[in-house]
N, C-alpha and C positions, 0 to 999 in steps of 0.2 A: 351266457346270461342275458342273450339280447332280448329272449321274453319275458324277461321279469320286470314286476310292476313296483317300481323303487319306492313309489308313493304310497302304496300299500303296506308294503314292508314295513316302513318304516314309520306305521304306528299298529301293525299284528301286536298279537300274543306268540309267545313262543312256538306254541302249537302250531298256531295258522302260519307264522313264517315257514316253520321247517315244513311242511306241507307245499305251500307254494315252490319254494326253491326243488322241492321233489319232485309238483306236476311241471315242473319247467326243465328238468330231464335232469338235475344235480344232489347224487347221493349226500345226505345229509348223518350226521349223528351226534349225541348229547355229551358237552364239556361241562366241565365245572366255572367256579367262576376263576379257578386258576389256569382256566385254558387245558387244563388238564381232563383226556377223556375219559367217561364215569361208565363206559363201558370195558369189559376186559381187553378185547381187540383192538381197540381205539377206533382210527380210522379207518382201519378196513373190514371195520361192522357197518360202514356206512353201506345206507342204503335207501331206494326211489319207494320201498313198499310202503302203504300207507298205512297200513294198518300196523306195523309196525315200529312206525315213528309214533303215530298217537300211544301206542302201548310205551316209548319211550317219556313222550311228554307231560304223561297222565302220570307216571309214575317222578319224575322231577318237570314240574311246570316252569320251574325259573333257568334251566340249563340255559347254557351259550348254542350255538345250534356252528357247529364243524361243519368244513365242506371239503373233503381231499382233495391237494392241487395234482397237474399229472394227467396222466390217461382218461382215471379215473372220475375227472369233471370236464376233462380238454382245458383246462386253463392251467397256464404258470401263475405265478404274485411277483413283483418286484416288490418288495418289502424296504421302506424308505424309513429307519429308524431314525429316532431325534436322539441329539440333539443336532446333529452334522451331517446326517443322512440326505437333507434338501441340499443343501450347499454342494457334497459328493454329486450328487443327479445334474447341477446347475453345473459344475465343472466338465463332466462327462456329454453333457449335451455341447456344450459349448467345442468341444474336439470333436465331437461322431458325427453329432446332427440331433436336433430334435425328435424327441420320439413322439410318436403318432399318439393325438388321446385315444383312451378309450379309459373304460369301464374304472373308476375309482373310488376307496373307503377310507374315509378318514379313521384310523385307531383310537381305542379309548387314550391313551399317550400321547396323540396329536402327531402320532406316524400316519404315511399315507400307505397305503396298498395299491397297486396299478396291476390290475387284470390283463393278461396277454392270453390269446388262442397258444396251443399246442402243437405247432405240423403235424400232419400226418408219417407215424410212422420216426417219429423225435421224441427222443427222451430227455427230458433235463431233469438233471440231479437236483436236490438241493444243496445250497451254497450259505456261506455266514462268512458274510464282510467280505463281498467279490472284491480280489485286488486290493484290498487292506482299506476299504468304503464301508461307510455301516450302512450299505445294502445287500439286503439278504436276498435268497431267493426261492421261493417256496415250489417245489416241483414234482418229482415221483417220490412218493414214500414221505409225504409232507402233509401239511392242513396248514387252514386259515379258519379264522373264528368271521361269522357276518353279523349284520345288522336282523333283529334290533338288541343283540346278546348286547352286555355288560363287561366291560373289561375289569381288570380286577381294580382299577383305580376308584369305579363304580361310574365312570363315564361310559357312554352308550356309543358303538360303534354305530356308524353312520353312511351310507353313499353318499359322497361328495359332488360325481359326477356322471350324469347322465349317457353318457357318448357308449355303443354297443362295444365290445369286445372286440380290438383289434390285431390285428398281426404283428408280431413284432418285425422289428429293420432287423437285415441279415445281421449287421456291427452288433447287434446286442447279443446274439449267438455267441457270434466270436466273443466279444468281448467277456462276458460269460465263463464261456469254457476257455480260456486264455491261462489261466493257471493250473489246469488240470489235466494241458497238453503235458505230454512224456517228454519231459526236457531232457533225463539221461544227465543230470549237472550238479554239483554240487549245491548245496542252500548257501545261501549269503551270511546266513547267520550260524553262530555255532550250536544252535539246539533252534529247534522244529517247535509246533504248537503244542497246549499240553496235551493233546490227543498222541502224538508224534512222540513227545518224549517220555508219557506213561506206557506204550509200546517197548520204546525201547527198554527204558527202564526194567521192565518185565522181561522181556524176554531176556537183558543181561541175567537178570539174577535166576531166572530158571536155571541157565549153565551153571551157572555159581553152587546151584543148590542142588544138581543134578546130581544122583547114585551113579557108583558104580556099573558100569551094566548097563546104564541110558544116557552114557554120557556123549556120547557120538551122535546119536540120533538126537537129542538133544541142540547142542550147537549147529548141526547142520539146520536144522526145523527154525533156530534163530536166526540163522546166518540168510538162510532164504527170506523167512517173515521182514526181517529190517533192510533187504537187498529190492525188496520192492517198494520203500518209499526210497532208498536210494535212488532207485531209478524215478521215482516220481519227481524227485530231486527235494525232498522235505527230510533229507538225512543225507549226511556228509560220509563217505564210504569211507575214508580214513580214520574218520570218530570211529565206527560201527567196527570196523576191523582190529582194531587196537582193543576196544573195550570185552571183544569176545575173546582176542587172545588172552585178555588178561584176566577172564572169567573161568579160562577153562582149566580142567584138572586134566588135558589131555596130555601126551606126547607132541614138544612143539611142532614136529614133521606133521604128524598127525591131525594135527589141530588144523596148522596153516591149510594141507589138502582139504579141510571136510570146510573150512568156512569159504574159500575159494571157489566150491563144488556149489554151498547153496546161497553163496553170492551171486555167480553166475546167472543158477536158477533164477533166482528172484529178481535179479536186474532186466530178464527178461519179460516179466510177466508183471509189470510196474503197477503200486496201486495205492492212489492219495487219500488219506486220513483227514486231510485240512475238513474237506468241504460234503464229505460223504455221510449220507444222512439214510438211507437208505435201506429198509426192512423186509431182509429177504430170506428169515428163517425165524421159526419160533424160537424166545427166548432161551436161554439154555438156564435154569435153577438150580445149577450146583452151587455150593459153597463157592469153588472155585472156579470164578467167571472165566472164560478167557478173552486175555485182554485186547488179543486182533479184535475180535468178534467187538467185544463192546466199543472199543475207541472206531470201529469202523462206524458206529450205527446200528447192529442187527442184533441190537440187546433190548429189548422192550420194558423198560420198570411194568415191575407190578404194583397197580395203579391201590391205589389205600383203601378205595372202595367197591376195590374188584371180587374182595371175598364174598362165596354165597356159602353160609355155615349149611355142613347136612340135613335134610331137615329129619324131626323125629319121627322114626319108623313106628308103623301102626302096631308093630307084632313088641314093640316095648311096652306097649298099654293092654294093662289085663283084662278081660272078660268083659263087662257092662260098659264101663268108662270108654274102653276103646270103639265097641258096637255103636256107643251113640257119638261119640265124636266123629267117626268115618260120616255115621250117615247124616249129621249136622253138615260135616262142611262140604258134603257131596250135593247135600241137598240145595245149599246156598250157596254152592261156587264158592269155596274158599279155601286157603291154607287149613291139613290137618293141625298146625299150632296155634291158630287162633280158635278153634272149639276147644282146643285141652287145654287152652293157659283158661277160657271162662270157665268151663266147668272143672275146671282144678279148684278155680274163686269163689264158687256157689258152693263146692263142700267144705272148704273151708271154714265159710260163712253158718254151713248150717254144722259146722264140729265143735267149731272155736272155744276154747274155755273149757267146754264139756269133756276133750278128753284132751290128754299130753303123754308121749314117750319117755320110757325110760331107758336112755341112754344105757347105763350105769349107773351100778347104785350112787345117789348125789345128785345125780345128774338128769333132769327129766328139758325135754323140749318141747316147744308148743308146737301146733299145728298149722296157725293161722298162717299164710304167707304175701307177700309180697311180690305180686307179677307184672308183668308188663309185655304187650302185642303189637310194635312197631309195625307199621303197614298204610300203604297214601292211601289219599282219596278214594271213593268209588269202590271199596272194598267189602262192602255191605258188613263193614262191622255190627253196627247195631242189631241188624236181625239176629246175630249170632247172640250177642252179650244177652240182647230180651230174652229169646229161647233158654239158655244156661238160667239163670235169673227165674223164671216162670214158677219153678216150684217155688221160692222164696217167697215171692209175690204173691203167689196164692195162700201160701201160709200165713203170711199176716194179714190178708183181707180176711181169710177164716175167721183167724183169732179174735182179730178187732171186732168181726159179728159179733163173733158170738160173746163178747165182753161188755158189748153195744149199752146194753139195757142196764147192767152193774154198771158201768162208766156215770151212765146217764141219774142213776140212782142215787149213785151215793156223792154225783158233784152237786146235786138236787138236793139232798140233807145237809151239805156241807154249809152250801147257799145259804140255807135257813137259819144252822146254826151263828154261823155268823152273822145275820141279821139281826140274830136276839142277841149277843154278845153287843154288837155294837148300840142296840137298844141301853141295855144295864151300864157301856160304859157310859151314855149320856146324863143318865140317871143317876150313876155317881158324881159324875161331876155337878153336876146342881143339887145333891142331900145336901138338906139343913142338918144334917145330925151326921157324928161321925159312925154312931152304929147302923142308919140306912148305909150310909160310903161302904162301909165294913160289910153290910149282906150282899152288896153289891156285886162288891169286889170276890165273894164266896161264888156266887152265883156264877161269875163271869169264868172262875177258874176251872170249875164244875165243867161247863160248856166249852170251854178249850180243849178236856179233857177228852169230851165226849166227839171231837170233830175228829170225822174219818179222812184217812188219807184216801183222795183219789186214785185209784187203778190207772195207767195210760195206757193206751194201746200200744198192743205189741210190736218191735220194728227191728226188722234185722239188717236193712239197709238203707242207708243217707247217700243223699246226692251231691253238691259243692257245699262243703263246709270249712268253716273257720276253722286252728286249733281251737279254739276258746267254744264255738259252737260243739264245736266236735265230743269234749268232755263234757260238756250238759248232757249230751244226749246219749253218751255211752253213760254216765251216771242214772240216767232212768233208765237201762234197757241191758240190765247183768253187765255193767259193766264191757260191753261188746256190742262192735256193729259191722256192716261191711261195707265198701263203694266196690261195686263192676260198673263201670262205665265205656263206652264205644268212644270216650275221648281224652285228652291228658289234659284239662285246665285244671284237676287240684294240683297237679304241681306249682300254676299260676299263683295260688290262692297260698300253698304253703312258703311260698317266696316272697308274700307279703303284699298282694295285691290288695287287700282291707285294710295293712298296717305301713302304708304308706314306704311299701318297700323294704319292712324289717322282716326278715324271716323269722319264723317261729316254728321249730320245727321238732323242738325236744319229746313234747307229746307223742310224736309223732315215732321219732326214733325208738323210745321204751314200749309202745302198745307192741312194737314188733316183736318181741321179749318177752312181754306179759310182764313187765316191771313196774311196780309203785310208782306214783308222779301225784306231785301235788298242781294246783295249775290255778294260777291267780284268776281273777275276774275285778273289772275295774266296780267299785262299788257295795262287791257283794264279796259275799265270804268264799273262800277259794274252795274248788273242788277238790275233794282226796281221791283217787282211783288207785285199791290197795294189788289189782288182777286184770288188769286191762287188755283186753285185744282188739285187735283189728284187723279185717282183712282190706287188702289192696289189690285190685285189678283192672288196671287200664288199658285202652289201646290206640296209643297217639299217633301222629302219622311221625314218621324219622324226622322229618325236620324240628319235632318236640325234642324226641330224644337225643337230637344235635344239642340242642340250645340248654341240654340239661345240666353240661356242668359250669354251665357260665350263671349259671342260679345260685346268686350268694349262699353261701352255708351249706350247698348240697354236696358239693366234691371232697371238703374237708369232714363234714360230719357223719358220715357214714351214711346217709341215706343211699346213694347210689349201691353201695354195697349189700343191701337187704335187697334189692329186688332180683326176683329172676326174670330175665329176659328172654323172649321168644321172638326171633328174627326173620320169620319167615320170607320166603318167595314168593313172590304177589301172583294170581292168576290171574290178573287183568289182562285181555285177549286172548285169553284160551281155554274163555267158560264157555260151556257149552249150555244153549237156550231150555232145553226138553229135558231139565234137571229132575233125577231118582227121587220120588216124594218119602219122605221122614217116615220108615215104616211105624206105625202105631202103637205097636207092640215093644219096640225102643223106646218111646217116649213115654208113654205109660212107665215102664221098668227105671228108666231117668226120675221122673217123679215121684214115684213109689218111695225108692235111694234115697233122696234127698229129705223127702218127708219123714221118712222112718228115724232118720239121724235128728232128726228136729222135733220129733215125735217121742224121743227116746229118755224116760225121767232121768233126772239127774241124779244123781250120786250123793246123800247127805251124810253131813258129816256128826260126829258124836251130839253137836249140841242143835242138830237139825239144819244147819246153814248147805248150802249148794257148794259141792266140790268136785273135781273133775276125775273119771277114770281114767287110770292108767294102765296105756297099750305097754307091750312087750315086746322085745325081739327074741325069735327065737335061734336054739344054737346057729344054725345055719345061717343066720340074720346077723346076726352079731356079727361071726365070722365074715361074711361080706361087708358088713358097715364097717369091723376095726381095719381092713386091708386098703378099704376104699380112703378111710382118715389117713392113715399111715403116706398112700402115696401123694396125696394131695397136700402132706403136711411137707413131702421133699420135694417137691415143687415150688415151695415156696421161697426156697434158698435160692442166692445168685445164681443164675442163668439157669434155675429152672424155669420150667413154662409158665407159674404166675408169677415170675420175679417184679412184673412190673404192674399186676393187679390184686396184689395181697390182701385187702379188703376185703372185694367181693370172694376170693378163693378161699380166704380163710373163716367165711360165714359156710361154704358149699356144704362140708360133711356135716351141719345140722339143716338147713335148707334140703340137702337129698332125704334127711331121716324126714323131714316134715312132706315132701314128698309120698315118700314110704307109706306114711300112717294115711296118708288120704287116698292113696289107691287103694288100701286095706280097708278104708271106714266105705269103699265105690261098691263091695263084691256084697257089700250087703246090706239088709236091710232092720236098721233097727243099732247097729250100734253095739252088739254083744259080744261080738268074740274082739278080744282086746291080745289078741299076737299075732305081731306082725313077721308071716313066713319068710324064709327062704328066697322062694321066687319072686317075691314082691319085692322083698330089699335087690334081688338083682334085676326088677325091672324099674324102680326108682335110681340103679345105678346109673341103668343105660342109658333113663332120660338124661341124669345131670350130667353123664359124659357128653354125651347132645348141646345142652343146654351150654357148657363149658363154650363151645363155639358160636353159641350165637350171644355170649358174654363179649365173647373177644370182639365181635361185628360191632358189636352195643359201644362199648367202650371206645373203640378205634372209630365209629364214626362220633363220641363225643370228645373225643380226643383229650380221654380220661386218663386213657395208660402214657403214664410218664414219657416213656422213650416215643413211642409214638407223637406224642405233643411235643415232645423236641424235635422231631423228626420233619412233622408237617412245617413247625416254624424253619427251620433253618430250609427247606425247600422253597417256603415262599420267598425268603430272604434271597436265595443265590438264583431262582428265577428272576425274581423284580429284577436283579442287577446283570440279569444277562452274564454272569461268570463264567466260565468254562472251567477253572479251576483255584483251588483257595485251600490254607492252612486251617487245620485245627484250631488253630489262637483268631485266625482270623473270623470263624464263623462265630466263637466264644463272642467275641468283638461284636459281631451282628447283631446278634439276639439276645447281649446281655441284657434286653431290658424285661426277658422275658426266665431267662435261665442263667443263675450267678456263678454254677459253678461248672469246672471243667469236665466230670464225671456226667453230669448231663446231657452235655451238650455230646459226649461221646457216644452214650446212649444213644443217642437219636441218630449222628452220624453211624453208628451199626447198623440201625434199621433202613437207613437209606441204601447204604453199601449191599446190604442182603436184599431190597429190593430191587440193585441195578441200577439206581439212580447216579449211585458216585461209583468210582473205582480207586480204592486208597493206597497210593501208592507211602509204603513205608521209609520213614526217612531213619539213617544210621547215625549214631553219636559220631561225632569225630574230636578229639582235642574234650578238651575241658569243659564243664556246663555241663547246661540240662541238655536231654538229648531234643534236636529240634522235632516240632510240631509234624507230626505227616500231611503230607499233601493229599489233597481230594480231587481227583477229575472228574467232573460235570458228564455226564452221558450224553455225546451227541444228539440223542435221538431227541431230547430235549430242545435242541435247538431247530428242528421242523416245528414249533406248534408256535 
């Protein structure tokens, strides 16, 4: 690191840091602010490409910027934790010798970092608390977070000191590797770390639990696994021998030769658990982790924001819809879900009201829907949403022409007439006689009678509105309107940025429905909307849709639950310049669609008012919609797959029918054939089986679903404290201030343990009481970051 410019550094942007540290020859890659990498691979996606990192940075501008310690950058860390970490360092220098400055970062913690070169041809492990010192050591299979990331205290990591990268003195070697020579000796203690003792632990109870038939192969495969930290000397061979005889179901002859056999083994081939950090196979995702493998290090969690949902295949979307979405987002360089989630929005927009499904007799569903297109910066959203949007827009500039001169007309008579009304009232009030008052007052009634109501121009879409604005303007306009926007601030707006932070959001909730709402107004007499709809389609960057359920009223009130969400994969860095132009003959055929639905008379009802037509399923439809309900409805039970987002799963099988009818209202033009086939209900399936996973993205990165949001707390919690291992009662303890009960907080420990981050090891009742809490061990690999 002796070409880097500290003073630079250390007022960049993210971007230009991680840049710099790359042309200065050290692979870089993006952490969160829990130090956690927000790539799948972590660290060793690190990388000097530049183009590369900008596609990282562009895509989270605020990450921590990782630098792998090791081979991989030539640098070790001596890692100087507080509180007694300096004092450890002030002890050790005081016996070895002073170490030579070089290269050092203060932590957001107000730990220090000391930069050492790598010899050539040396490898150092990483270590946690060399020699029982809170000095760690950061080395192969390890990282460090730099300047100018963010620690998660929200204090800025810093270089402290100037001085280039030095060598370390041979004593730090040794001293170093000093307990991870093969001492071949008992532990002083009667149980090991809990890396050590959830090994053993495990491997006793395999024998215990062994079948007939594996039960030889078995204890030998444990008798080796724990004979080698025997020999590392972090297990006591007389514990290890005793606890496997008395595990086994074998013949004691039998027994004693086979634990003898891979005692031996193992005592040969010695190998320490304390300090070993070290990532030298892909994760293993079975249910059942094995526990060498994780308590060594070479269990990688899978990281929270590592999932990428499939994205929706083109050959799911029927005929026109799919024609012009490929060639929108081909033509703009974009995800195929961000052209189908807007012009999902646009027909929506132009059906709404006008037609609804019948379910079942009883039962009809509306069409309008509620979307959403997470995607950062630089995504050329807008061109998309306008494009989608164009026929809309053209429609009402039509209308409003050609309305122009009626508009202008009859506010022109109106004017007048209330000129002369207000004349006669003045004239009432100054008659000398009560029969001038009296013709007056005739005259005045006359001409109230006679004032036309003004025409408004036509409008099928609002931009940021109030609720309260919202229902004025759906009350002129059938009752119906839409927002597509390229950005997510009406959620700002319905969280209460007008109302000084009160949400109001009920309106908001029922137009999704088409349900009655009355809706105060301060002053004025309250709106009734007895048919309401709305369409919703935004497309915010993810850090909105983070910040979504921390918006009062939205997590509890169903709002989250109404939207479909489309999570796409950004193609930022791998557009290509000399983009296929929008054949004409699709966008013409887009427009046409969309017109002809908006073109299409309404449906009146006996005493002439506007009613909406009713689509159909047909057999085949139905057949696919009841089967599709059915499994989505057994899902919904414990530990099926939306056990823990029942909300949004339980809105899905009418969200796919409303799907359904609008790929059906896409195939033509005009609005006439009102059944919806077969094939279209099974490619409305396939989207919202799609959709299904970029729900779960949505929700897990706003850390919606329950277990999950127990999961991310109790990890913040048992990182900040640097734990290694801890009880059930005890994480309950933690995070009571966020989760009261026991059930929850296990919830979330499941979803830790399934992602590798803990390994639980189970605790037995003994004697009377409840049975104790299970223990959780902390995944080493945790302790490199």
């Amino acid at each position: 690191m002796n070409s880097l410019n500290l003073d630079y550094l250390s007022n960049a942007s993210q971007l230009d840091a991680a840049l710099h540290y790359a042309e200065a020859g050290f692979p870089v890659f993006p952490c969160d602010r829990s130090k956690a990498p927000k790539v799948k691979t972590g660290f060793m996606a690190a990388t000097t490409d530049l183009g590369q990192i900008r596609k990282w940075w562009t895509m989270w501008p605020g990450a921590s910027i990782g630098i792998p310690t090791g081979a991989a950058s030539g640098v070790f860390v001596l890692d100087i934790d507080m509180p007694n970490g300096p004092r450890d360092l002030d002890c050790l220098e005081s016996e070895k010798g002073r170490l030579p400055d070089t290269l050092s970062q203060r932590t957001g913690s107000g730990g220090l970092h000391h930069f050492y070169a790598v010899p050539d041809g040396f490898k150092i492990k990483n270590k946690v608390r060399v020699a029982g010192t809170q000095i760690d050591v950061r080395g192969h299979g390890g990282y460090v977070i730099v300047p100018p990331s963010l620690h998660p205290s929200g204090n800025k990591y810093i270089w402290s000191d100037e001085h280039p990268v030095s060598d370390a003195p041979e004593w730090l070697f040794d001293w170093i590797a000093q307990d991870s020579v093969l001492k071949n000796k008992p532990t002083k203690e009667a149980k090991g770390t809990p890396y050590v003792e959830a090994a053993f632990d495990a491997e006793v109870r395999a024998v215990r639990q062994a079948p007939e038939g594996a039960r030889n192969d078995t204890l030998n495969k444990a008798a080796y696994n724990l004979a080698q930290l025997v020999g590392a000397g972090e297990l006591d061979q007389a514990r290890v021998e005793t606890a496997l005889l008395e595990a086994s179901n074998l013949p004691d002859i039998e027994k004693a030769r086979t634990i003898k056999s891979g005692m031996d083994a193992g005592k040969a081939e010695p190998r320490s658990l304390s300090h070993s950090n070290v990532i030298n196979s892909p994760a293993d995702r079975k249910a059942e982790v094995d526990v060498m493998s994780f308590v060594s290090g070479n269990i990688t969690p899978v990281q929270f924001d590592a999932h990428l949902p499939s994205p929706v295949s083109h050959d799911l979307v029927p005929g026109l819809l799919r024609d012009y979405c490929v060639a929108l987002s081909e033509f703009v360089q974009v995800p195929f879900e961000l052209a189908l989630c807007a012009a999902l929005g646009a027909i929506s927009v132009a059906g709404q009201k006008k037609y609804k499904v019948e379910v079942f007799p009883g039962h009809s569903e509306p069409i309008n829907i509620y979307s959403l297109c997470a995607l950062p910066p630089g995504e050329r959203k807008s061109a998309v949403v306008e494009n989608c949007k164009a026929p809309l827009k053209k429609w009402e500039m039509e209308n409003r022409q050609a309305m122009k001169e009626t508009i202008e007309a009859t506010s022109s008579e109106r004017k007048t007439l209330l000129k002369a009304i207000e004349h006669r009232r003045s004239k009432a009030a100054s008659a000398s006689s009560s029969s001038d008052r009296e013709k007056y007052i005739r005259e005045i009634r006359e001409l109230e009678q006679e004032l036309p109501e003004v025409p408004v121009s036509p409008r099928l879409l609002a931009d940021d509105f109030t609720p309260e604005a919202l229902a004025e303007i759906m009350s002129e306009h059938d009752q119906k309107i839409g927002l597509i926007e390229a950005e997510g601030g009406i959620f700002e707006t319905f969280a209460g940025r007008y109302t000084n932070g009160i949400p109001n959001i009920d309106g908001v909730l029922k137009f999704w429905g088409n349900e009655s709402v009355s809706v105060d107004r301060k002053g004025k007499e309250p709106i009734y909307l007895g048919d309401p709809a709305l369409t919703l389609c935004v497309c915010p960057q993810p850090d909105v849709v983070q910040g979504l359920a921390e918006k009062a009223g939205f997590k509890g009130r169903g709002l989250l639950g109404r939207l479909l969400y489309f999570m796409p994969q950004s193609r930022l860095g791998t557009r290509i310049i000399n983009a296929p132009v929008m054949p004409e003959r699709i966008k013409r055929a887009y427009e046409a669609m969309i017109l002809g639905l908006l073109d299409t008379p309404w449906l009146l009802d006996s005493e002439g008012n506007r009613t909406h037509y009713l689509m159909h399923l047909d057999s085949e439809a139905k057949e696919r919609r009841d089967d599709f309900a059915i499994e989505v409805e057994k899902q919904l039970l414990p530990e099926g797959e939306f056990e823990h987002m029942t909300d949004w799963a339980g809105k899905l099988p009418g969200m796919m029918v409303r799907i359904a009818a609008l790929l059906q209202l896409s195939q033509q033009r005009g609005g006439n054939d009102l059944v919806i086939t077969g094939p279209v209900m099974k490619a409305a399936i396939g989207i919202a089986a799609v959709l299904v996973e970029h729900a779960k993205k949505a929700f897990s990165l706003m850390g919606t679903d329950a277990a999950h949001e127990s999961a991310k707390t109790i990890l913040k919690w048992f990182q900040t404290r640097r734990l290694e291992e801890f009880s059930g009662r005890e994480a309950l303890r933690g995070v009571r201030g966020r989760f009261s009960k026991m059930a929850e907080v296990n919830a979330g420990l499941d979803v830790l343990v399934d992602r590798c981050y803990l390994y639980r090891q189970s605790s037995e009742k003994r004697g009377r009481g409840r049975k104790p809490s299970d223990t959780y061990v902390v995944n080493p690999y945790l302790m490199g970051e």
